[in-house]
Structure formats: C-alpha cells, structure tokens
TORKOL-4160 file (C-alpha; in steps of 0.2 Angstrom, whole numbers, padded with zeros to 4 digits, m for minus):
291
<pt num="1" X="m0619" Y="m0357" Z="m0124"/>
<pt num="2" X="m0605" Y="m0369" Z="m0123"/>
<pt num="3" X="m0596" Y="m0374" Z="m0139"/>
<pt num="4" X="m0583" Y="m0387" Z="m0141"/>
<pt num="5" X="m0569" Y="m0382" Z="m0156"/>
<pt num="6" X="m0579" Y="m0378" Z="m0172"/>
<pt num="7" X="m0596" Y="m0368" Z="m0163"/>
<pt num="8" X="m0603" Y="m0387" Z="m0158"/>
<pt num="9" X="m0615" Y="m0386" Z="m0145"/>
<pt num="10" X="m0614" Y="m0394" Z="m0128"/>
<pt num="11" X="m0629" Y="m0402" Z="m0120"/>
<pt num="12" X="m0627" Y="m0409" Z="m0102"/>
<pt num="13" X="m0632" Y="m0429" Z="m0105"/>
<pt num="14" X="m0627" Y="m0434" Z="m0086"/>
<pt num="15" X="m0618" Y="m0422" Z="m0072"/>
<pt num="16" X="m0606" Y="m0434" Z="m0061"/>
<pt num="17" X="m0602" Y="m0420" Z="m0047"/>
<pt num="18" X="m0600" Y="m0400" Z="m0050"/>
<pt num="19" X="m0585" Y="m0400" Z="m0060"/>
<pt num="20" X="m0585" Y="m0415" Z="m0071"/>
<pt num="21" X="m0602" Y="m0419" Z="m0084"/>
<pt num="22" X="m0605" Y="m0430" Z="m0097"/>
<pt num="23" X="m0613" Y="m0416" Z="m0114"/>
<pt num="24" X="m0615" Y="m0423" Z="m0130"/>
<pt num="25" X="m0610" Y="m0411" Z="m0144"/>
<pt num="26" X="m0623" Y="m0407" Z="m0161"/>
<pt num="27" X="m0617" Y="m0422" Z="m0171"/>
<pt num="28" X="m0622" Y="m0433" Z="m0154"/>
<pt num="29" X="m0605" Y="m0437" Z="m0147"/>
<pt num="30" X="m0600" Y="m0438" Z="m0130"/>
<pt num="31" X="m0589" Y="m0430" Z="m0124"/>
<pt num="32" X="m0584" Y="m0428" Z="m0105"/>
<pt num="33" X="m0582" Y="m0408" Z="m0099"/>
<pt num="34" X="m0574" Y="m0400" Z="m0086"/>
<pt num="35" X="m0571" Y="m0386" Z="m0076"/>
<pt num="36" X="m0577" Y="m0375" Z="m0060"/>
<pt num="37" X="m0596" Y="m0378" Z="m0057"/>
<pt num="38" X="m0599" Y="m0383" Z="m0072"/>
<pt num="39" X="m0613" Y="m0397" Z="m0068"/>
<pt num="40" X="m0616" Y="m0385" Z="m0053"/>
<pt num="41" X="m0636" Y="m0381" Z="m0052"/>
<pt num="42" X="m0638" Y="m0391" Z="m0069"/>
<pt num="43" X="m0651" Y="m0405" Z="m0077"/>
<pt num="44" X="m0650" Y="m0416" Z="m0090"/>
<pt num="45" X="m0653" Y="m0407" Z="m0107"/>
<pt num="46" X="m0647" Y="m0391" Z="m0101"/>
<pt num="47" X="m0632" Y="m0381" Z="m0112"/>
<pt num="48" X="m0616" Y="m0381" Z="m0105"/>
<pt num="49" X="m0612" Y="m0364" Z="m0098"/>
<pt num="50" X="m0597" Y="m0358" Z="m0110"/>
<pt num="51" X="m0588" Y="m0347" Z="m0098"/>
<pt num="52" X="m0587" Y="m0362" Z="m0084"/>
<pt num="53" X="m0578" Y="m0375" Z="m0096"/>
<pt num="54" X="m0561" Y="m0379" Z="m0094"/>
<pt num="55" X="m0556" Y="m0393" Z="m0105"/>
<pt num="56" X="m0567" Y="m0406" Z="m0115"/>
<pt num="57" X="m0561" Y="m0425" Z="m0117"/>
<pt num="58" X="m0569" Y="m0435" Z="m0132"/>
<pt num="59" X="m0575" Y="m0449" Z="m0124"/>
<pt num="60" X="m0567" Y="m0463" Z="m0136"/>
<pt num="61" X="m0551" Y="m0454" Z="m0131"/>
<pt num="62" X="m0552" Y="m0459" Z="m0112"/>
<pt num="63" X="m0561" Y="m0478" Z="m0113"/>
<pt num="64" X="m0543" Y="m0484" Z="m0113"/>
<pt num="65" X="m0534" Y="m0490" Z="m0096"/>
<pt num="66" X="m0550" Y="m0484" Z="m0087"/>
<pt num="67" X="m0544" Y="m0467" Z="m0088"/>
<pt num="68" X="m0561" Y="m0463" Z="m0086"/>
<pt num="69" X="m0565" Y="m0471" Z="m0069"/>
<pt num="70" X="m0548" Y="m0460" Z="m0064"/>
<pt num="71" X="m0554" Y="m0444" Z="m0069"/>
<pt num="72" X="m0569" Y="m0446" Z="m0058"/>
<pt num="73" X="m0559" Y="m0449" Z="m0044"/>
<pt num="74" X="m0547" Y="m0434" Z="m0048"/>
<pt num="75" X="m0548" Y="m0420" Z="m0035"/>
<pt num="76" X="m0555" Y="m0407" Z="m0046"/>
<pt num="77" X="m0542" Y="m0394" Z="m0040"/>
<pt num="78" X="m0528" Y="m0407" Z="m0048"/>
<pt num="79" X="m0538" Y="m0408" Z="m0065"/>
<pt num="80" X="m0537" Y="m0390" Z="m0067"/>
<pt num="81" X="m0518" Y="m0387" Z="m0064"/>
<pt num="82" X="m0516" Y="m0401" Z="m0076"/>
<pt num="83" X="m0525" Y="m0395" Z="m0087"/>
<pt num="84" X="m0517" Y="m0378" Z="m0086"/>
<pt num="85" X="m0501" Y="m0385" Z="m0088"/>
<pt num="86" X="m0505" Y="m0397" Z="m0102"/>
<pt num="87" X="m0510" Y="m0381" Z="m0110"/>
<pt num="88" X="m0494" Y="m0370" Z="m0107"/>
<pt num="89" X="m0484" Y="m0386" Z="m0112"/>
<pt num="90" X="m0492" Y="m0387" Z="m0131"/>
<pt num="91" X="m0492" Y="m0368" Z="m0132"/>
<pt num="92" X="m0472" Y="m0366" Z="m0125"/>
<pt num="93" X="m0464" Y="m0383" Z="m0130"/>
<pt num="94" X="m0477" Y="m0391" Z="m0142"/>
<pt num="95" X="m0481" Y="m0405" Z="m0132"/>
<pt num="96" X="m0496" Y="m0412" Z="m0133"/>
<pt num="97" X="m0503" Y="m0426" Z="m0120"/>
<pt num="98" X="m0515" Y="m0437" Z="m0127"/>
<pt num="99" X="m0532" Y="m0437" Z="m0116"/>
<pt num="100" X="m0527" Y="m0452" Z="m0108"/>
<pt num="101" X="m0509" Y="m0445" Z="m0104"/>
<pt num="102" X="m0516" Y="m0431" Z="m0096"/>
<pt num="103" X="m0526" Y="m0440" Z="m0085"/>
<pt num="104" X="m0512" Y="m0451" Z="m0082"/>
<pt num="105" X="m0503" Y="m0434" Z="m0076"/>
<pt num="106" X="m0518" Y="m0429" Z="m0068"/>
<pt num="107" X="m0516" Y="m0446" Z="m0058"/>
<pt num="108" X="m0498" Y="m0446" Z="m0055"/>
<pt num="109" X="m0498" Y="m0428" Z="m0046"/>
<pt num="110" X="m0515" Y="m0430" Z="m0036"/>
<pt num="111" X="m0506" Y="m0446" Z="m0030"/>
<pt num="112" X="m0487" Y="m0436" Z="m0025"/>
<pt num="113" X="m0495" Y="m0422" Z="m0018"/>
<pt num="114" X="m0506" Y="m0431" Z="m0006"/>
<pt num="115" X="m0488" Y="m0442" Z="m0002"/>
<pt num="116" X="m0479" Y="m0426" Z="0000"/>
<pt num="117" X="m0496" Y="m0417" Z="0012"/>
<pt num="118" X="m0492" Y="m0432" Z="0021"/>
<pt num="119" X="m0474" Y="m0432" Z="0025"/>
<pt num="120" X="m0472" Y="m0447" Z="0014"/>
<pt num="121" X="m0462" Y="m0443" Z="m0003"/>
<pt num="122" X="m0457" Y="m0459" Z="m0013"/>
<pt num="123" X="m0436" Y="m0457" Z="m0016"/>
<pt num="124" X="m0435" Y="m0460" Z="m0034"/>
<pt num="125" X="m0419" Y="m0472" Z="m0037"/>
<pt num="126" X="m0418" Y="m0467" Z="m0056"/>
<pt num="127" X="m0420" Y="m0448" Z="m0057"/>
<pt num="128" X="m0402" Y="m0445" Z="m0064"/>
<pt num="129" X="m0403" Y="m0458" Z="m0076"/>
<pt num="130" X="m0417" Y="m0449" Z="m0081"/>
<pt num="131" X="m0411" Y="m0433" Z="m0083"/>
<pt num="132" X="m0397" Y="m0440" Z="m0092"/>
<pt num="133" X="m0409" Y="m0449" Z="m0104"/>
<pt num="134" X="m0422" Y="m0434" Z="m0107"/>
<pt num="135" X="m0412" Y="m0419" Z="m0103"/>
<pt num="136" X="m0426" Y="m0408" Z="m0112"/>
<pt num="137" X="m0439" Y="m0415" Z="m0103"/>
<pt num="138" X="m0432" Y="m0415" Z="m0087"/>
<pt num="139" X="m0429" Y="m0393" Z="m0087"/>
<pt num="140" X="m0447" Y="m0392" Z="m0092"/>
<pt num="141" X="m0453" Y="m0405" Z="m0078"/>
<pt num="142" X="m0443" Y="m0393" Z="m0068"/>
<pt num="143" X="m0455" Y="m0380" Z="m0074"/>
<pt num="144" X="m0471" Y="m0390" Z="m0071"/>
<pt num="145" X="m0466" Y="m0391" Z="m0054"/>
<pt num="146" X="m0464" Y="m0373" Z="m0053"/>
<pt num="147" X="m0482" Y="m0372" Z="m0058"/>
<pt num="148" X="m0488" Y="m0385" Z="m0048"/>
<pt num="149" X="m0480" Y="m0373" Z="m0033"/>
<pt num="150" X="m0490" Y="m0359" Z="m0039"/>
<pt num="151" X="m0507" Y="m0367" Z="m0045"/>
<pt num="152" X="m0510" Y="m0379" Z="m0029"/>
<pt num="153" X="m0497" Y="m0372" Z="m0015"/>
<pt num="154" X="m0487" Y="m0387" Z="m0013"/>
<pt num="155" X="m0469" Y="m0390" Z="m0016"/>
<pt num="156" X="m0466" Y="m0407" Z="m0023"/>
<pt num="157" X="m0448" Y="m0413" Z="m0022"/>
<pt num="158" X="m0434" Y="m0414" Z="m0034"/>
<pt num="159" X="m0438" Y="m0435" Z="m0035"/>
<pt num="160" X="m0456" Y="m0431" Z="m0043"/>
<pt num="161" X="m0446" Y="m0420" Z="m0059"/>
<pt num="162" X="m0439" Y="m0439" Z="m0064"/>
<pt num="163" X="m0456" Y="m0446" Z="m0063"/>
<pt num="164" X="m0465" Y="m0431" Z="m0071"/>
<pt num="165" X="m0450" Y="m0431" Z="m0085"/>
<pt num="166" X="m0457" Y="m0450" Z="m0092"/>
<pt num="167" X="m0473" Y="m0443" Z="m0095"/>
<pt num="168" X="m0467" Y="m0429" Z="m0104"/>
<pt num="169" X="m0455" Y="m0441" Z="m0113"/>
<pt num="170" X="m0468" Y="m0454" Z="m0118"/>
<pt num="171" X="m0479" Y="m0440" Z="m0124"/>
<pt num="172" X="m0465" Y="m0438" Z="m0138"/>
<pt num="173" X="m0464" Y="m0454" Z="m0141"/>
<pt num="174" X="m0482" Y="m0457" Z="m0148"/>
<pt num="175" X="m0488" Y="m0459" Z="m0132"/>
<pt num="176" X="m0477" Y="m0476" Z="m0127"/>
<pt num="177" X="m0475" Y="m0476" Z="m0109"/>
<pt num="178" X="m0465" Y="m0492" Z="m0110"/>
<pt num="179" X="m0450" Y="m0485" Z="m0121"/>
<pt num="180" X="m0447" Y="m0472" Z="m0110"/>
<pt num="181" X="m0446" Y="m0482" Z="m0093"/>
<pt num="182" X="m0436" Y="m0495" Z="m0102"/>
<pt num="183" X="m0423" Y="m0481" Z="m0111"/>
<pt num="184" X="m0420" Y="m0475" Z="m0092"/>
<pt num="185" X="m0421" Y="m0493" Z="m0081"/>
<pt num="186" X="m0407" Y="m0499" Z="m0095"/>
<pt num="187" X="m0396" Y="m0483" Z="m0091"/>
<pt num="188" X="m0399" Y="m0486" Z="m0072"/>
<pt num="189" X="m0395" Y="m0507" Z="m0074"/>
<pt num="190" X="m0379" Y="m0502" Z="m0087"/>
<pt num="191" X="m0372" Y="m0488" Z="m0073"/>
<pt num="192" X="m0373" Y="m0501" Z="m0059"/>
<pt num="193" X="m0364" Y="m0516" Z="m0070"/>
<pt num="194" X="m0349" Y="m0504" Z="m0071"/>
<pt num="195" X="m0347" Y="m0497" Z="m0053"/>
<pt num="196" X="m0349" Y="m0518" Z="m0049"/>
<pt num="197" X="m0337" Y="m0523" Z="m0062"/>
<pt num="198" X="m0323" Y="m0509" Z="m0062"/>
<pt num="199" X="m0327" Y="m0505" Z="m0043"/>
<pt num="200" X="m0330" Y="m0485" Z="m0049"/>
<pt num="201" X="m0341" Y="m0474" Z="m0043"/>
<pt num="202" X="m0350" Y="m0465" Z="m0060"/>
<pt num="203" X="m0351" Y="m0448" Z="m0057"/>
<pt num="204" X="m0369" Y="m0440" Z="m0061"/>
<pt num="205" X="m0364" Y="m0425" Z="m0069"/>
<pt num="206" X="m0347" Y="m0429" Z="m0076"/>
<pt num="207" X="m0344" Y="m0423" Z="m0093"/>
<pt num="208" X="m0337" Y="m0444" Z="m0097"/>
<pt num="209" X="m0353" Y="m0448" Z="m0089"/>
<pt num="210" X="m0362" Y="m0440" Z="m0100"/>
<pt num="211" X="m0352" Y="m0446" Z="m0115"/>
<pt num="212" X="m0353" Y="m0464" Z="m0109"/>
<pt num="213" X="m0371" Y="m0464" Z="m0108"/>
<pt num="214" X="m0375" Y="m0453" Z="m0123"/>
<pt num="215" X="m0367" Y="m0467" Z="m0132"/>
<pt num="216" X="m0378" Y="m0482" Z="m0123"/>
<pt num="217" X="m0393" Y="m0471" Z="m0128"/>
<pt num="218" X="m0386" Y="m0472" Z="m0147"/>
<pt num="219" X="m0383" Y="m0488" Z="m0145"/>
<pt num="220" X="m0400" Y="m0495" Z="m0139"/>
<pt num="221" X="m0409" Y="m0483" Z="m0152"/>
<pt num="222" X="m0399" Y="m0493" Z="m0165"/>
<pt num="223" X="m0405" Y="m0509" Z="m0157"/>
<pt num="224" X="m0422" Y="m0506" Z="m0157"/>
<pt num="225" X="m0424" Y="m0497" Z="m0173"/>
<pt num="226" X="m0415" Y="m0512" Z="m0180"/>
<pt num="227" X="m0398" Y="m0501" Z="m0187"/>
<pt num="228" X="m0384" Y="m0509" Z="m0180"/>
<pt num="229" X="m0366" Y="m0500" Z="m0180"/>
<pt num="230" X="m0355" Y="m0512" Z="m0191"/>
<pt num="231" X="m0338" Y="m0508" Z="m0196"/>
<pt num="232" X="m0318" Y="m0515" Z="m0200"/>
<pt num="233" X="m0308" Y="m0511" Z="m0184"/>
<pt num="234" X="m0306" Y="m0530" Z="m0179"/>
<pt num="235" X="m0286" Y="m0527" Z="m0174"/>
<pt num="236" X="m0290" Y="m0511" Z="m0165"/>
<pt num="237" X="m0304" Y="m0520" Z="m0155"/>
<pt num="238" X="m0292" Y="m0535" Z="m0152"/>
<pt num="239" X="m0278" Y="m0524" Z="m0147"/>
<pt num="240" X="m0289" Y="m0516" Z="m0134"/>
<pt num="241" X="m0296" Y="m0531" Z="m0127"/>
<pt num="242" X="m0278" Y="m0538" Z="m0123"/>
<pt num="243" X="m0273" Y="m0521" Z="m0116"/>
<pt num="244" X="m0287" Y="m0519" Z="m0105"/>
<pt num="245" X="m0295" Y="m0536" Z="m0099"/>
<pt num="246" X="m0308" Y="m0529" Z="m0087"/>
<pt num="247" X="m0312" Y="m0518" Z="m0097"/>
<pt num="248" X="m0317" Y="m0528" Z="m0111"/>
<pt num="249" X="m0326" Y="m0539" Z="m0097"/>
<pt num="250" X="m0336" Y="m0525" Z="m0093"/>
<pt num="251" X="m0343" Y="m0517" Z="m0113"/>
<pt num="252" X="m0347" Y="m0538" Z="m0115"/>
<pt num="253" X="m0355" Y="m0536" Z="m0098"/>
<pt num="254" X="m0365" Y="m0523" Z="m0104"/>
<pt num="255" X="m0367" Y="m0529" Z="m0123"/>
<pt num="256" X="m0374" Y="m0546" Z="m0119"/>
<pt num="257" X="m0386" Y="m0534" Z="m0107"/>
<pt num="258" X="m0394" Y="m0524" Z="m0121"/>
<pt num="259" X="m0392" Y="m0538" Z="m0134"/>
<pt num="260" X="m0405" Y="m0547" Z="m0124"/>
<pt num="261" X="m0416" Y="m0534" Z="m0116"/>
<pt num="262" X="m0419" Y="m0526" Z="m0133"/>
<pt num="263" X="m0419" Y="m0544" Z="m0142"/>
<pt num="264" X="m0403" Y="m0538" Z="m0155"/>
<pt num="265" X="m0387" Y="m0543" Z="m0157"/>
<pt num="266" X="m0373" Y="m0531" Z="m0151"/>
<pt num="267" X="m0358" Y="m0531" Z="m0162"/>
<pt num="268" X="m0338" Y="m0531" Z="m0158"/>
<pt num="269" X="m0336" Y="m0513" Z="m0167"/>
<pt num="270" X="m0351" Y="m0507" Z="m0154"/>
<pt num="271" X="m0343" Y="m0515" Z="m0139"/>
<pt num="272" X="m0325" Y="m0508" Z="m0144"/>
<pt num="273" X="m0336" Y="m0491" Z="m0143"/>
<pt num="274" X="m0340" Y="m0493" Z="m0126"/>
<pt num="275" X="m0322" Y="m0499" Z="m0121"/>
<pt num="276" X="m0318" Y="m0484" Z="m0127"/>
<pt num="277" X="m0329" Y="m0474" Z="m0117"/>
<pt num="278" X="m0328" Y="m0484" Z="m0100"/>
<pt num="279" X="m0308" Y="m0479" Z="m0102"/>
<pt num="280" X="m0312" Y="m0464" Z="m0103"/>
<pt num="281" X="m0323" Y="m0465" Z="m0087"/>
<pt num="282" X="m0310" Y="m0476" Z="m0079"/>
<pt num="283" X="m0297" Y="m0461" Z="m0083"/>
<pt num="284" X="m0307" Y="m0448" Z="m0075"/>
<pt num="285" X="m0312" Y="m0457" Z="m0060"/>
<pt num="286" X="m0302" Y="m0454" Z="m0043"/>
<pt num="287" X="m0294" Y="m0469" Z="m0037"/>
<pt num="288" X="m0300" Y="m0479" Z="m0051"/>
<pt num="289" X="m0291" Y="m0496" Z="m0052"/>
<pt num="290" X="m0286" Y="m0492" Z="m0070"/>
<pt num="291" X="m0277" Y="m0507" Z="m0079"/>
C-alpha cells in the first residue's frame, strides 16, 4: 500500500498518464502523486502501489499559477530528476522548494534542455550579476547542473547556472520570485551606468567589483527593509564631490536609480559610500580616465 507521510493511504481518484495520478489520502484530500508507472495498469479506487511513488504534491499547494496544468505537460523524465534534486537540495543545503517552485524548476529545465537538444541555448546577459548577487546559490546550481548531466545525459551550459541560481534564490526568500530578479536586474542596470558614465570596463571577478557591488546589495537591502544608512560626514562628502566631479555624477546616477526603483530615498552619507567605492574601482581599472 502507498502512504503519504504519517501511514495515510492513497487511493487512485483519477490516472492522468502512467506517471502522474490524482489519489485522495484517508482524510479525503487530494493530493497529486508521482513516479514511474505509477497510474500504469491502474483504475479508479485502486491503492497507490507504495514502492512506485516518487513524490506527492498537495493539491492546494499547486492551484497556484497553473502549476498544475504544467506538471501534466512535464516530460516525466524531467519531473523525476527534479524531484531527485529537490531532495538532495533540502537534505545537503536545507533548501526547501515549495510545490509550486518545484514545478516551476521542473518547467524551467524541460524548457533549457529541449533548447540546448536543439542547438538553441538562450545567452543569459545577467549571469555574473547573478553570481555576484547569490554566490551561495550559484556553487550549488553549479551542482544541479552536475546532476542534471548525470540523471538526463545532457549538458546544459554555464548560462542556465544564472537562471537556475534565481530559483534557488527565491526559494530562500519565502518563495519571491520577484526580489530576486530585481536584486540582480538592479546590479546588471547599476554596472552599466558606470562603464557609460566613467567609460570603465567593470571587471567581473575583480576583488573592487566585488566590494562595489556587495555594497549596492547592502544598500538596496536597506532600501527595501526601510533602514536607511544616516550619518554626520557632510564636509567629507563635500570634499569628495569637488575632488572628483564624475565621480560624484555617477554615485547620484546610481542613487537617484535605486531611490526610485526601490520607492526610498537614498541619502548623501550612502552616495559618499559609493563614491568611495567607484574610486576604488576607477583606481584598479587599466586605463581608467581617473580624475
């Protein structure tokens, strides 16, 4: 016999193909289960076969964003691997992915490794902002890729760690998509404002890359959790703007960038802060204009 967590029995209410059935548990809730011929030679009423169930899904944990409708259109191979990998990650790193951010996940690779089986991988113009932004995230993407490899025989390239690293990100962030993607499209906007407006190419890995943005991370987390840096360094602020003019034009650039994309003001003491920072990065660029 099938049991979910806590010995409930399964009973098959509906079998949508030979992997994926609708089974109602002992306390009559529905709950969606898969795994390898698990509807296979079935009917209605029958008990789920224990030793061919792979994961279970509560259905009021996958009503929202049609996620499903998705999971029916999954190839079940790709449901599998996820679900093996969403496994190892709660057992090895604690990260657990809600029902409907597995079948997001599910989603996301069926779709790359049917790009990738047909010579068409999407370029991902963010990936080092990402890995800048989630650096945690992005070794253990790094990882899931390794499994994919193993589990389904295809490589997916580097590109698909950036996209894989949002999901793993917005899984520890309560399961908000959104804050992630706009953490690491902010990064990606606030590097191009200052190769445009001190004509430098920011290095990915340099160490006052890492510092600058590390700091425009603490400063956007201030922002949106309302705890604005505030301090008294007026004359130095004001001795640095005269000193370094483009400079200054670039952290107001940036301020008056996150002041309105995260709807809080940005104060003088936190754009002297990254003045200092984009020095610093001006100093260790080659052939940087310096002032």
């Amino acid at each position: 016999m099938a049991t979910q967590e806590g010995g409930a029995v399964l009973v098959i209410k509906r079998i949508f193909n030979n992997n994926i059935v609708l089974a109602v548990d002992d306390t009559n809730e529905e709950v969606i289960v898969t795994g390898a011929g698990v509807g296979y030679l079935t009917k209605r009423g029958d008990q789920v076969a224990a030793e061919r169930v792979e994961r279970t899904f509560r259905m009021t944990g996958l009503n929202k964003n049609g996620a499903f409708r998705i999971l029916l259109e999954l190839p079940y191979e790709v449901v599998s691997a996820t679900t093996q990998v969403s496994t190892r990650l709660k057992a090895e790193h604690g990260i657990t992915l809600p029902p409907t951010m597995e079948v997001a996940l599910a989603d996301h690779l069926a779709q790359a490794l049917s790009r990738v089986r047909a010579g068409q991988p999407i370029y991902n113009s963010m990936l080092w902002e990402t890995k800048m932004t989630y650096p945690a995230e992005f070794i253990i993407a790094l990882e899931v890729l390794e499994e994919v490899h193993t589990l389904l025989g295809t490589r997916l390239p580097l590109d698909e760690a950036g996209f894989i690293t949002l999901h793993l990100a917005s899984a520890n962030l309560a399961g908000n998509p959104d804050e992630a993607m706009s953490l690491g499209r902010a990064l990606h906007d606030v590097v191009d404002m200052v190769e445009t407006d001190l004509g430098i190419e920011v290095v990915p890995a340099g160490p006052s890359t890492t510092r600058f943005l590390t700091h425009v991370k603490f400063v956007i987390q201030r922002l949106t959790h309302d705890k604005a840096f505030s301090g008294s360094f007026d004359e130095i602020f004001q001795t640095l703007k005269r000193q370094y003019p483009d400079t200054y034009r670039c952290a107001r650039h940036i301020g008056h960038y996150l002041a309105t994309k995260f709807n809080a003001p940005v104060t003088e003491e936190e754009e002297m802060y990254l003045m200092l920072h984009l020095r610093r990065l001006q100093d260790d660029t080659p052939n940087s204009a310096v002032e």
